[in-house]
N, CA, C and O atoms as a DFTB+ gen file, in Angstrom:
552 C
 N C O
     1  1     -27.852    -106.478     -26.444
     2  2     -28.961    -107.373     -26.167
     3  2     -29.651    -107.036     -24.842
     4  3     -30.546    -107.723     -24.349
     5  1     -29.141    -105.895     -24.303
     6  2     -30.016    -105.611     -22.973
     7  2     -30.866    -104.297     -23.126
     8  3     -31.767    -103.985     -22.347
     9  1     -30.466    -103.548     -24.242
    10  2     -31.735    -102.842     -24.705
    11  2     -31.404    -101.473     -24.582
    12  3     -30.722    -101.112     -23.623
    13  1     -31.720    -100.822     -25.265
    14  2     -31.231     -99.520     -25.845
    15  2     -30.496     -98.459     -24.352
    16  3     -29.404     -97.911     -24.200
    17  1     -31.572     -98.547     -23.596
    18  2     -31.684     -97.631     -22.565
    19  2     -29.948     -98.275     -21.594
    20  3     -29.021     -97.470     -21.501
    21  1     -29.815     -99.520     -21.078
    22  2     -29.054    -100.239     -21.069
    23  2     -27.214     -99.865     -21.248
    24  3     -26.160     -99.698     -20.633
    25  1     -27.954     -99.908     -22.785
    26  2     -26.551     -99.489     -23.688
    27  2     -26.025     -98.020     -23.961
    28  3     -24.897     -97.812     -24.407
    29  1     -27.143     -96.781     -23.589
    30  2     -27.010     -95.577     -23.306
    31  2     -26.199     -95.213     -22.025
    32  3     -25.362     -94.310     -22.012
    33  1     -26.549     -96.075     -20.826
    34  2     -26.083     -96.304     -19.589
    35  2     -24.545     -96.855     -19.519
    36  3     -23.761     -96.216     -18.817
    37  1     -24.146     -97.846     -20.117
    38  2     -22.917     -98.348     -20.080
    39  2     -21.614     -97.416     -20.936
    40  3     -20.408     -97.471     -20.696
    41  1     -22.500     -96.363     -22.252
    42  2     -21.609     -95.334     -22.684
    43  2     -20.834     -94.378     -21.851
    44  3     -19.704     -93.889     -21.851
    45  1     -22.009     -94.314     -21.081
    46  2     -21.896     -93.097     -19.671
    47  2     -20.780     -93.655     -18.802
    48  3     -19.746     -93.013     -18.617
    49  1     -20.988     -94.813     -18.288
    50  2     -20.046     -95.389     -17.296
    51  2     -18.718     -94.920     -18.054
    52  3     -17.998     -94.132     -17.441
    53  1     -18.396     -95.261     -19.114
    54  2     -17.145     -94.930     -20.367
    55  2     -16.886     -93.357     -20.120
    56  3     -15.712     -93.033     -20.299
    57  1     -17.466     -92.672     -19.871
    58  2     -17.551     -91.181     -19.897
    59  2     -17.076     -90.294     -18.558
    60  3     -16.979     -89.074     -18.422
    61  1     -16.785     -91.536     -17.499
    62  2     -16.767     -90.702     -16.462
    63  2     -15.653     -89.827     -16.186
    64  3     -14.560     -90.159     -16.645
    65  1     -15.749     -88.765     -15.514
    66  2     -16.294     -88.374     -14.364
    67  2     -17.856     -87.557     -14.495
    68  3     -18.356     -86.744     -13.718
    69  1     -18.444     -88.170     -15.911
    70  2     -19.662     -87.370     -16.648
    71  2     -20.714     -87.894     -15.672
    72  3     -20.458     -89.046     -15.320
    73  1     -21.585     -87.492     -15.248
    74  2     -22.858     -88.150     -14.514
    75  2     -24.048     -87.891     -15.523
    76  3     -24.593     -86.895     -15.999
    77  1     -24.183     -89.196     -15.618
    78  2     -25.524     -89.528     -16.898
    79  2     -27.053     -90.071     -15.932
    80  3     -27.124     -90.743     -14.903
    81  1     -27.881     -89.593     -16.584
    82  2     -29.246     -90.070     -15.858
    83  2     -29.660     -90.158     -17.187
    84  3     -29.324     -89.282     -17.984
    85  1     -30.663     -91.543     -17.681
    86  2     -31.542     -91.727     -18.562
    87  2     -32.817     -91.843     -17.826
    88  3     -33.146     -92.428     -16.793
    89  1     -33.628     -90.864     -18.959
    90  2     -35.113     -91.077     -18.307
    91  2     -35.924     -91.614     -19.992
    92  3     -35.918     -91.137     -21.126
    93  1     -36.542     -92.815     -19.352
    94  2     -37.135     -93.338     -20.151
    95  2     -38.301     -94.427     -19.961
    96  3     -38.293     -95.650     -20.104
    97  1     -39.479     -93.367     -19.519
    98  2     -40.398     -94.333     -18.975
    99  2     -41.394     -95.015     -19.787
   100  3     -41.854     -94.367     -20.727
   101  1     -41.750     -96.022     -19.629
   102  2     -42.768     -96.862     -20.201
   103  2     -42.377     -97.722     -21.420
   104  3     -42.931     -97.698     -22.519
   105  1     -41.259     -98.538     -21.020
   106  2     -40.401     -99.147     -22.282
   107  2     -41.301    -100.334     -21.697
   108  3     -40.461    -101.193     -21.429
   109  1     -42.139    -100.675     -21.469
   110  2     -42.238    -102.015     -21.018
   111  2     -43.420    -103.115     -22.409
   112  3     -43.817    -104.253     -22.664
   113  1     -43.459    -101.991     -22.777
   114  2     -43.883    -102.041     -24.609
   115  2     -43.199    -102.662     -25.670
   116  3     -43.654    -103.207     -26.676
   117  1     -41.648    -102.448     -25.172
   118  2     -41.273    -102.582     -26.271
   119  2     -41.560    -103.951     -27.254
   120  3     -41.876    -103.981     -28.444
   121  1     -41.279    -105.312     -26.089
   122  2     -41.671    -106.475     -27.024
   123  2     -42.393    -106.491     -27.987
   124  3     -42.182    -107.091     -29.041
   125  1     -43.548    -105.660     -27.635
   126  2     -44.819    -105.974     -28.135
   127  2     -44.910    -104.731     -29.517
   128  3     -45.776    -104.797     -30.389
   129  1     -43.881    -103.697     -29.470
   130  2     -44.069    -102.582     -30.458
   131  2     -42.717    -102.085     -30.326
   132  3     -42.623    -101.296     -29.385
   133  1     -41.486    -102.313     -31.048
   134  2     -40.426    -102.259     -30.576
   135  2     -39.865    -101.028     -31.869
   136  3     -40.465    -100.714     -32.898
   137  1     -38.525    -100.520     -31.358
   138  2     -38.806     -99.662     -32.834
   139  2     -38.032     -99.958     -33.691
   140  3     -37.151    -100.725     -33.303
   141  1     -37.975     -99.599     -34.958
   142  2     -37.521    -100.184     -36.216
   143  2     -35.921    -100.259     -35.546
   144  3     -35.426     -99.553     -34.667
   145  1     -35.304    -101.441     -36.352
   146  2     -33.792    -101.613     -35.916
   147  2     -32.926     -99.857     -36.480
   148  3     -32.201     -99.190     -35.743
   149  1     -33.234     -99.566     -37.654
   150  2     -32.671     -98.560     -38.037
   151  2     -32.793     -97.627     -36.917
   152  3     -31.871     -97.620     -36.101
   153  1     -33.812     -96.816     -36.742
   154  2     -34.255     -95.934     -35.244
   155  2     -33.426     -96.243     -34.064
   156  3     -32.812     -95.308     -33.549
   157  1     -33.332     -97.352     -33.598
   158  2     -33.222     -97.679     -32.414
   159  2     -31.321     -97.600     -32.989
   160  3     -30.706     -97.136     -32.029
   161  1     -30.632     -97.805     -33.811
   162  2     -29.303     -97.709     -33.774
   163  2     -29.056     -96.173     -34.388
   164  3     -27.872     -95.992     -34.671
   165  1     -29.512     -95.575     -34.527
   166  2     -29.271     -94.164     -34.517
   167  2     -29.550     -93.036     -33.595
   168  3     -29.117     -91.885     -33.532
   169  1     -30.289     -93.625     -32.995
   170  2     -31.256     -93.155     -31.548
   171  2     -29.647     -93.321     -30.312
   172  3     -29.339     -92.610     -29.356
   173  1     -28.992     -94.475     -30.861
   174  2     -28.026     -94.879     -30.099
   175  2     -26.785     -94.227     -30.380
   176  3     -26.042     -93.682     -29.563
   177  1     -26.630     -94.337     -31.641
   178  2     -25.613     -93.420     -31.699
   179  2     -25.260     -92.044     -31.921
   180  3     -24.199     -91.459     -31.704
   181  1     -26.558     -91.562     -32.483
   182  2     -26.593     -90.101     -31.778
   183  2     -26.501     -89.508     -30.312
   184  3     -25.970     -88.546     -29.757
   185  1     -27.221     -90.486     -30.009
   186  2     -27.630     -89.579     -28.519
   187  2     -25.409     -90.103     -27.689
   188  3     -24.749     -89.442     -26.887
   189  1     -25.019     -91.467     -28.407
   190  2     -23.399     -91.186     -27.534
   191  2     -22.446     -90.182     -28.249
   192  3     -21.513     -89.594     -27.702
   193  1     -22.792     -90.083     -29.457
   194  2     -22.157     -88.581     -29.820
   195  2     -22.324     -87.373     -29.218
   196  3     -21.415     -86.599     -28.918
   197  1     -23.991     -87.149     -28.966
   198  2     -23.841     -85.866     -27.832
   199  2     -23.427     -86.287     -26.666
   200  3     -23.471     -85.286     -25.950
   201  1     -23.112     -87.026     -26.149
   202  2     -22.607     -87.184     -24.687
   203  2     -21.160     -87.079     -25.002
   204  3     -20.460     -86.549     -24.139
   205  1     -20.488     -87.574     -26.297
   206  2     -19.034     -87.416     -26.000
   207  2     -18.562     -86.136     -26.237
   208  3     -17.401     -85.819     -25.975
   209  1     -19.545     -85.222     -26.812
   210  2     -19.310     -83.723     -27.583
   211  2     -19.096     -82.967     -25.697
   212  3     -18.282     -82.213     -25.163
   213  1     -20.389     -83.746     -25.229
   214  2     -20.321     -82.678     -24.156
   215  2     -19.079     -82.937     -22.799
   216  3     -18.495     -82.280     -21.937
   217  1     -19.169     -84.346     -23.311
   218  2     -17.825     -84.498     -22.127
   219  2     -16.523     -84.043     -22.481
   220  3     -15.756     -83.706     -21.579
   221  1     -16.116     -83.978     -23.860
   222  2     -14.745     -83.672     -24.043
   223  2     -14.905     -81.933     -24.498
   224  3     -14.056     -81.125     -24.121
   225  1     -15.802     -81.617     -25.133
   226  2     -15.742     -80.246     -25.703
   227  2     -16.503     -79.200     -24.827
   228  3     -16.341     -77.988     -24.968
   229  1     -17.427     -79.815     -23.821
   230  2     -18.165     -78.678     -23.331
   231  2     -17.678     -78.618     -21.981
   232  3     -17.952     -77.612     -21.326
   233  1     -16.991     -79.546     -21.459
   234  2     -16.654     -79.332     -19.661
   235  2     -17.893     -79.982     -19.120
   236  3     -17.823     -79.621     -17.946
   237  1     -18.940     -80.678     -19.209
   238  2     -19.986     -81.045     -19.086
   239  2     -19.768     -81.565     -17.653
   240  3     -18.699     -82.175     -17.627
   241  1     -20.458     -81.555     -16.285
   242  2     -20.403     -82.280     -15.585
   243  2     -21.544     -83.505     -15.197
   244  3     -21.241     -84.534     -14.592
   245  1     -22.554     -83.256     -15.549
   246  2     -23.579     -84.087     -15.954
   247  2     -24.569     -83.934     -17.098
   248  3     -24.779     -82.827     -17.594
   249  1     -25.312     -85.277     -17.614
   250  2     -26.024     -85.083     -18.626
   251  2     -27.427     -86.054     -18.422
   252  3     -27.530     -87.133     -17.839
   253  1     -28.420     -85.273     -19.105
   254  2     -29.840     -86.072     -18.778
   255  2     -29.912     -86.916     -20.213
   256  3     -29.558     -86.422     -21.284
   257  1     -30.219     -87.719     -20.122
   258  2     -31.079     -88.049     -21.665
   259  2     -32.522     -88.490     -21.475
   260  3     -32.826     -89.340     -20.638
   261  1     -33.320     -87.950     -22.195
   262  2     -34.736     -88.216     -21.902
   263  2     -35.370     -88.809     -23.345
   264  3     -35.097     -88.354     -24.456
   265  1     -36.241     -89.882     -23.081
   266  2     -36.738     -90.231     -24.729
   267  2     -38.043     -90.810     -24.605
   268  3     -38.343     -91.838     -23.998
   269  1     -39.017     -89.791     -25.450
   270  2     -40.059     -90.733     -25.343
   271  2     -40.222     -91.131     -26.680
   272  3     -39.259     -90.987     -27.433
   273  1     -41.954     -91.917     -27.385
   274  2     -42.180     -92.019     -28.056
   275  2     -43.863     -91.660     -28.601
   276  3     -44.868     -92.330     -28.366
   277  1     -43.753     -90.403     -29.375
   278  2     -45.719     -90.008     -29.492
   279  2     -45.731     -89.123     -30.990
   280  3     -44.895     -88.265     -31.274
   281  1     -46.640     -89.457     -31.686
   282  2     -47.375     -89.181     -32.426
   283  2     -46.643     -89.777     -33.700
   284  3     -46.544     -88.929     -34.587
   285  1     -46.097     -91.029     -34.029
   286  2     -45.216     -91.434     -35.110
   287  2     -44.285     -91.294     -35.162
   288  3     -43.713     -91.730     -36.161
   289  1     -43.376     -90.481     -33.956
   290  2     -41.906     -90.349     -33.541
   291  2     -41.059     -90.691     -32.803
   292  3     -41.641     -90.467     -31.741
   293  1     -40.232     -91.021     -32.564
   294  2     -39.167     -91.069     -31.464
   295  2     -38.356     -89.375     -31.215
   296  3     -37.954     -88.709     -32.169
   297  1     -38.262     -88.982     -29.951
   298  2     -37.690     -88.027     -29.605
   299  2     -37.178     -88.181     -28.461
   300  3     -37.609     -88.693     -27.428
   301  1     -35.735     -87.450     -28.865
   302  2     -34.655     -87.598     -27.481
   303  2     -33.666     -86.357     -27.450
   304  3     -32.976     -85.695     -28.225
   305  1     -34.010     -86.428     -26.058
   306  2     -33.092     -85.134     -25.770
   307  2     -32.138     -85.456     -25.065
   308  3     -32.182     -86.466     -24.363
   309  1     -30.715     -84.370     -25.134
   310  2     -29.366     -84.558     -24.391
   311  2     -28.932     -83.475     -23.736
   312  3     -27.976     -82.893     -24.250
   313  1     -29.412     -83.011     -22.658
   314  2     -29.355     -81.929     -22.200
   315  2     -27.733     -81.965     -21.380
   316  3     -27.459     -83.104     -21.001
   317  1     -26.885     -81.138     -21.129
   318  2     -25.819     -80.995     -20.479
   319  2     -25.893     -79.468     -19.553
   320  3     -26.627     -78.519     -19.828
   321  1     -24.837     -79.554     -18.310
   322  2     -24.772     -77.985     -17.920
   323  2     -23.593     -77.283     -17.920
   324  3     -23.251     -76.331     -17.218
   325  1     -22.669     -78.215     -19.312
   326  2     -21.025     -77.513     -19.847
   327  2     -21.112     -76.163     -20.106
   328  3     -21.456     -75.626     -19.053
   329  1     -21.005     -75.527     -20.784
   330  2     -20.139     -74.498     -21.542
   331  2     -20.845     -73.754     -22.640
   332  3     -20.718     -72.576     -22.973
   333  1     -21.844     -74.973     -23.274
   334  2     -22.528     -74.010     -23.957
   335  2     -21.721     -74.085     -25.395
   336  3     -20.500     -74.094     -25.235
   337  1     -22.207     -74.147     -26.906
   338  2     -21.507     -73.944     -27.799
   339  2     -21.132     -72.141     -27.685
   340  3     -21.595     -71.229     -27.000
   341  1     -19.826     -72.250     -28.967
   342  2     -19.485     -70.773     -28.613
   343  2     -20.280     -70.032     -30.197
   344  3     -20.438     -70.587     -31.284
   345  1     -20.515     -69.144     -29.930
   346  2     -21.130     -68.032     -30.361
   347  2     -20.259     -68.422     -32.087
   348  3     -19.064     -68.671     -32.243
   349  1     -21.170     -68.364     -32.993
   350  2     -20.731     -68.458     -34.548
   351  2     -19.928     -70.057     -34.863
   352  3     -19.462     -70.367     -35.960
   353  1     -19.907     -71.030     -33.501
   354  2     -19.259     -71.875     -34.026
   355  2     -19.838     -72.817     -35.258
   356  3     -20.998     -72.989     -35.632
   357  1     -18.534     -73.385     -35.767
   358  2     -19.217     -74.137     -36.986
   359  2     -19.585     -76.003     -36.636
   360  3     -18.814     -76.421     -35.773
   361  1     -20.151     -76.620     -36.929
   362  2     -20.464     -77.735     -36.845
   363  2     -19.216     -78.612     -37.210
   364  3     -18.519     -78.234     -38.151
   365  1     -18.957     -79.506     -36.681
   366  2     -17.810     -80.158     -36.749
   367  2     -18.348     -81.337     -37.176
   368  3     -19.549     -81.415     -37.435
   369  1     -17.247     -82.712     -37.333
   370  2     -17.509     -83.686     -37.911
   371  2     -18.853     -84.410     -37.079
   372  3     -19.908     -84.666     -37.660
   373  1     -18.613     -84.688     -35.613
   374  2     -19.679     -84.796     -35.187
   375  2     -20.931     -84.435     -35.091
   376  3     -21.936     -85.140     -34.999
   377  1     -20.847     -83.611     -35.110
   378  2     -22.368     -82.534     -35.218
   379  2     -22.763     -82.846     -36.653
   380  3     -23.831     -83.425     -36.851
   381  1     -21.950     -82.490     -37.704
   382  2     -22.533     -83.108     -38.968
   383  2     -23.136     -84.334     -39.251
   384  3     -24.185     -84.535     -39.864
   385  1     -22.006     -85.508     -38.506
   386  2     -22.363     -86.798     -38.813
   387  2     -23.963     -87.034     -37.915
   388  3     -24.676     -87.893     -38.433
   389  1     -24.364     -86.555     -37.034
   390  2     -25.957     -87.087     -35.979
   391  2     -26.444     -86.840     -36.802
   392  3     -27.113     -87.787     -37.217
   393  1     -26.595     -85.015     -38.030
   394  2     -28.058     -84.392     -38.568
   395  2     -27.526     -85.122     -39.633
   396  3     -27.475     -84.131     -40.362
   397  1     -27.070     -86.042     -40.369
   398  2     -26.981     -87.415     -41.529
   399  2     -27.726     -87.673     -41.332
   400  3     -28.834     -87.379     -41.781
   401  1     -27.170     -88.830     -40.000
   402  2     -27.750     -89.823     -39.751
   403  2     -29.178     -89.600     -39.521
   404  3     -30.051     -90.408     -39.839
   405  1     -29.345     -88.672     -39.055
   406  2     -31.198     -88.396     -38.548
   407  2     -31.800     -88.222     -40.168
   408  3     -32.967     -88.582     -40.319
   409  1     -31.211     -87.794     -41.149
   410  2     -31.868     -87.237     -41.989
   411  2     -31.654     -88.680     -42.800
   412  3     -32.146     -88.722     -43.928
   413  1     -31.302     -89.280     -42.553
   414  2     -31.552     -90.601     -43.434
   415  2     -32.714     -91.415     -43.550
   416  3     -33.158     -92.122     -44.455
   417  1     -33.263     -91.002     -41.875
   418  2     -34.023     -91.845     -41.530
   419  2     -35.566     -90.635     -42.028
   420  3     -36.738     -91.008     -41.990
   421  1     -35.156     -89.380     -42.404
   422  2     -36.214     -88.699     -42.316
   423  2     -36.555     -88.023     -41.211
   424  3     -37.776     -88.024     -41.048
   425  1     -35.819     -87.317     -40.203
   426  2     -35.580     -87.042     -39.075
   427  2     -34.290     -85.765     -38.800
   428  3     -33.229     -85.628     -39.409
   429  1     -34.825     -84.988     -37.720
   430  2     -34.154     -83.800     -37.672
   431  2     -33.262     -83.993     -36.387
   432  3     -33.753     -84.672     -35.485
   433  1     -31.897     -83.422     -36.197
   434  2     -31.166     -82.840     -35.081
   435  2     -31.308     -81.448     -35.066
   436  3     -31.293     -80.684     -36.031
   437  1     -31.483     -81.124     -33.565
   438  2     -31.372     -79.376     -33.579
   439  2     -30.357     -79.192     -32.200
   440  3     -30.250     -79.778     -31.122
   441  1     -29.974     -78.542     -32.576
   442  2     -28.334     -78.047     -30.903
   443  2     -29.007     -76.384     -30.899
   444  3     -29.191     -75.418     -31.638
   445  1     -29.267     -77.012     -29.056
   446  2     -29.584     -75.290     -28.925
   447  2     -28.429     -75.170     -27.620
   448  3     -28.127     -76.053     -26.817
   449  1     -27.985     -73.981     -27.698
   450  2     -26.792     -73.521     -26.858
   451  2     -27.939     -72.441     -25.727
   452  3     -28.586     -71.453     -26.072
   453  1     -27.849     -73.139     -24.227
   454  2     -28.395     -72.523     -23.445
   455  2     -28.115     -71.079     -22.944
   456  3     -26.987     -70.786     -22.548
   457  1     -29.143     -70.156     -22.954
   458  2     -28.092     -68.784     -22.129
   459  2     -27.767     -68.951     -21.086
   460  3     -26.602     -68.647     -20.830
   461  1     -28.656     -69.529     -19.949
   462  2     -28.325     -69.999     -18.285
   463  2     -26.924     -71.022     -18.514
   464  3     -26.297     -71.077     -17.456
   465  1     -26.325     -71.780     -19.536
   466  2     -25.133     -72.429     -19.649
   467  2     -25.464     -73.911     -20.002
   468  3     -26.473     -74.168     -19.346
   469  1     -25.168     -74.808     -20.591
   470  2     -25.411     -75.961     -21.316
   471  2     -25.742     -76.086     -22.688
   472  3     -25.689     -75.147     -23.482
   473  1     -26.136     -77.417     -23.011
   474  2     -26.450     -77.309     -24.478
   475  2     -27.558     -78.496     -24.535
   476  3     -27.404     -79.538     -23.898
   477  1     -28.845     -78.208     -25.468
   478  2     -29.648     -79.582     -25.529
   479  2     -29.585     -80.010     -27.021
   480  3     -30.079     -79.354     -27.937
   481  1     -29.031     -80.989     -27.136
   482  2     -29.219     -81.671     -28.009
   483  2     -30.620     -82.379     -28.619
   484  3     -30.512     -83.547     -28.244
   485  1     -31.957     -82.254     -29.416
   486  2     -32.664     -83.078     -29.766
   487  2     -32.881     -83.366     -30.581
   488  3     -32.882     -82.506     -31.463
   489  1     -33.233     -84.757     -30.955
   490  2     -33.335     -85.886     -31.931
   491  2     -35.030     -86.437     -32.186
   492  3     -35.821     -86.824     -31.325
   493  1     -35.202     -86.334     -33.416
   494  2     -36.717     -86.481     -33.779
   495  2     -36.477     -87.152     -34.762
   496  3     -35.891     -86.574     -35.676
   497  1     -36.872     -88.743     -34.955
   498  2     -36.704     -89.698     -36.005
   499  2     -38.273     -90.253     -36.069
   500  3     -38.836     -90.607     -35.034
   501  1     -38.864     -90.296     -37.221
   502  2     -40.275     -91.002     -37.611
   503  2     -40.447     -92.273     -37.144
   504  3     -39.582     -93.054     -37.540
   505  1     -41.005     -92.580     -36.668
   506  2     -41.018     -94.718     -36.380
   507  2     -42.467     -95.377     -37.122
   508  3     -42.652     -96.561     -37.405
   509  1     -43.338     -94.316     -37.319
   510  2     -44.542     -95.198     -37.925
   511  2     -45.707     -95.171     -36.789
   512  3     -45.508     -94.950     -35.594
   513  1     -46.642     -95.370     -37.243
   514  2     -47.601     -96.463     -36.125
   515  2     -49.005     -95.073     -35.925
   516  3     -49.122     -93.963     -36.445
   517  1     -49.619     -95.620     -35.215
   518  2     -50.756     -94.415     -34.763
   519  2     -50.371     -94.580     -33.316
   520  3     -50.798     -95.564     -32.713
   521  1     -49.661     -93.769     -32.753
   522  2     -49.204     -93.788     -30.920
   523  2     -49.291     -92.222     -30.233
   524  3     -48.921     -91.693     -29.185
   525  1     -49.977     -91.832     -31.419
   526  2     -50.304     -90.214     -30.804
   527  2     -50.851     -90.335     -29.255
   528  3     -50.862     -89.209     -28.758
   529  1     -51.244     -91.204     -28.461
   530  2     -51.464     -91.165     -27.422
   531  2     -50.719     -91.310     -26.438
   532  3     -50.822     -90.700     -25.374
   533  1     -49.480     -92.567     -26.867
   534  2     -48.332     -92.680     -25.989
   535  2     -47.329     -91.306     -25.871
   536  3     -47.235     -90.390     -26.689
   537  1     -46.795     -91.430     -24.909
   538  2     -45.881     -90.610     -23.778
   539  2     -44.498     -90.807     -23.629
   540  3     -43.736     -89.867     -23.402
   541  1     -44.072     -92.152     -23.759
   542  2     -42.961     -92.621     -23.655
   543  2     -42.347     -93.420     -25.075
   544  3     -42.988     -93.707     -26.086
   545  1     -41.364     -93.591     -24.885
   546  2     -40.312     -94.326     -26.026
   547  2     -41.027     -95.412     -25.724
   548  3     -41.620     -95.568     -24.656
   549  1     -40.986     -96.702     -27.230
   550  2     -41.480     -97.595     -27.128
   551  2     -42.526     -98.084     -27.168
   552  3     -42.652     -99.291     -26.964
């Protein structure tokens, strides 16, 4: 009940010695254009699946999450500066279960394994609306 961004934040606290920063500007919308309940709980639990992938599997010492909202989408990224997936690995239960869930909604996960070292996780789920102008989530 304190709102997505909130509840992204309190996962993190759960995660430590992980250092989490959410960037998520211009939620101050939401009352007024909020996003579908489905979105907003997959938005949630994707994005704490990549944070727990990267804290327990990647060595992760911090992680960004960034989310805006523009052109009929929600998009969020989970950037880390762990380890990096390894070369040919296969998708595990987690990794399977986010690109479901995204694809339920009509929506893609993509994991890119950094060469400089990390991994970004991003999440692109449809929400509706004409907001091709907005910038931010919400």
């Amino acid at each position: 009940d304190r709102g997505l961004v909130a509840a992204i934040e309190d996962v993190g606290v759960s995660l430590a010695p992980l250092r989490l920063v959410v960037e998520a500007d211009g939620l101050g919308d939401l009352a007024e254009r909020p996003l579908p309940a489905a979105v907003e709980v997959a938005v949630f639990r994707i994005t704490v699946e990549a944070l727990r992938n990267a804290a327990r599997h990647a060595s992760a010492s911090s992680c960004t999450v960034t989310m805006r909202r523009d052109s009929g989408r929600c998009v969020v990224e989970v950037s880390d500066d762990g380890d990096g997936m390894p070369e040919g690995a296969h998708a595990g239960v987690g990794v399977t279960s986010m690109r479901e869930r995204a694809a339920e909604l009509g929506g893609v996960v993509t994991i890119e394994s950094l060469v400089s070292g990390g991994t970004v996780v991003t999440l692109e789920l449809p929400v509706g609306g004409g907001d091709a102008d907005e910038s931010a989530l919400g």
